[in-house]
C-alpha positions in Angstrom: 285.8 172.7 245.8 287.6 174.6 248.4 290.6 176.9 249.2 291.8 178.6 245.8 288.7 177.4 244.3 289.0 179.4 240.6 284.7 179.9 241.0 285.1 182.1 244.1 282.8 182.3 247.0 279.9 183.3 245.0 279.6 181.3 242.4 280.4 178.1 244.8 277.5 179.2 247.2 275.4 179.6 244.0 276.6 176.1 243.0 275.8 175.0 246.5 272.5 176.4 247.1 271.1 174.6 243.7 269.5 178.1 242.4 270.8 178.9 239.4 271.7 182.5 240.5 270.5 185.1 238.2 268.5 182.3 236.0 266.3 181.9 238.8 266.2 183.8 242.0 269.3 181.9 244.1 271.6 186.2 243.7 268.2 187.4 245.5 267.9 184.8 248.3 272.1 185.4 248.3 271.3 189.1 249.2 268.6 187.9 252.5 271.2 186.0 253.4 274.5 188.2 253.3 271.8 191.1 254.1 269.4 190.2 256.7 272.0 187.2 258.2 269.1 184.9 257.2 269.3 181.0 256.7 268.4 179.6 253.3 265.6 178.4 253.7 264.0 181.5 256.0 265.7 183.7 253.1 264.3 181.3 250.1 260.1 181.9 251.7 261.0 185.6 252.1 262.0 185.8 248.6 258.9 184.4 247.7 256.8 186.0 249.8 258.3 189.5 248.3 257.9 188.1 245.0 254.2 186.9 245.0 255.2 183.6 244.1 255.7 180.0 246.0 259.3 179.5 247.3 259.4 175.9 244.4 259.0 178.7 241.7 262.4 179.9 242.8 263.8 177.4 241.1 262.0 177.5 237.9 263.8 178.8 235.3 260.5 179.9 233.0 258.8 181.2 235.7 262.0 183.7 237.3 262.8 184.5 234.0 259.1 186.2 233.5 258.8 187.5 237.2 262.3 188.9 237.1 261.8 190.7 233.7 257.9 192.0 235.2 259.7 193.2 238.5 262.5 194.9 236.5 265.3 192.5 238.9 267.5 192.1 236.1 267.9 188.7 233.6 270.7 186.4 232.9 270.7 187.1 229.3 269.5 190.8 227.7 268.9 191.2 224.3 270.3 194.1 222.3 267.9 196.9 222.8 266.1 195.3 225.1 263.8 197.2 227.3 264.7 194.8 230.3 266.8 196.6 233.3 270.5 195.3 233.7 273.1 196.6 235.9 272.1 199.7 238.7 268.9 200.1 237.5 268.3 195.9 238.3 269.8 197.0 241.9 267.7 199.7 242.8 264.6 197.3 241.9 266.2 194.5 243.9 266.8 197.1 246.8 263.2 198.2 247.0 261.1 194.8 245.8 263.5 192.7 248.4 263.8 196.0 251.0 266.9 195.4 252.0 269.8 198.0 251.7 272.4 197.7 248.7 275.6 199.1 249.2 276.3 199.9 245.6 273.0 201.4 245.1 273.6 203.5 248.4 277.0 204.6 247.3 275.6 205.5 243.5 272.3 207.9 245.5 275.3 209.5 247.7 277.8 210.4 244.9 275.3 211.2 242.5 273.8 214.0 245.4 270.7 211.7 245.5 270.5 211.4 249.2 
């Protein structure tokens, strides 16, 4: 993979890093990093620290999948109807679980007057 690469930074990082992304937790340790300028592995403990659970579970499909849908962070896969959060209201929960500052969440509370 490299220059040109049709996945893009992200998905090659996410590719990289061995997480899964959004299956597991490898978007949230993605944020500590980009965030916080933290190494993987300093960002994969804090993660797990954050998230009551060890940093192994990161990787565990099953067990994200139920921690992610208990902490409202947003799933890979939303039913119809579902009462899981997707989209914003997955960011703001990321924002305050992980405390770390989202820019799309800040820009939302500032045009919506909620600053």
């Amino acid at each position: 993979m490299g220059v040109g690469d049709p996945l893009g930074a992200e998905a090659t990082h996410a590719l990289a890093a061995g997480m899964g992304g959004i299956r597991t937790a490898g978007d949230l340790v993605m944020r500590l990093q980009l965030a916080k300028k933290m190494k993987i592995n300093e960002a994969k403990a804090y993660v797990a620290e954050k998230l009551s659970v060890s940093v192994e579970e990161l990787c565990d499909i099953v067990t994200m999948n139920d921690k992610r849908e208990e902490l409202g962070l947003g799933l890979a896969h939303v039913e119809p109807n579902a009462e899981a959060n997707a989209g914003m209201e997955a960011k703001f929960r990321i924002q305050e679980v992980l405390d770390i500052k989202v820019n799309s969440v800040e820009r939302f509370k500032e045009r919506a007057g909620l600053k």
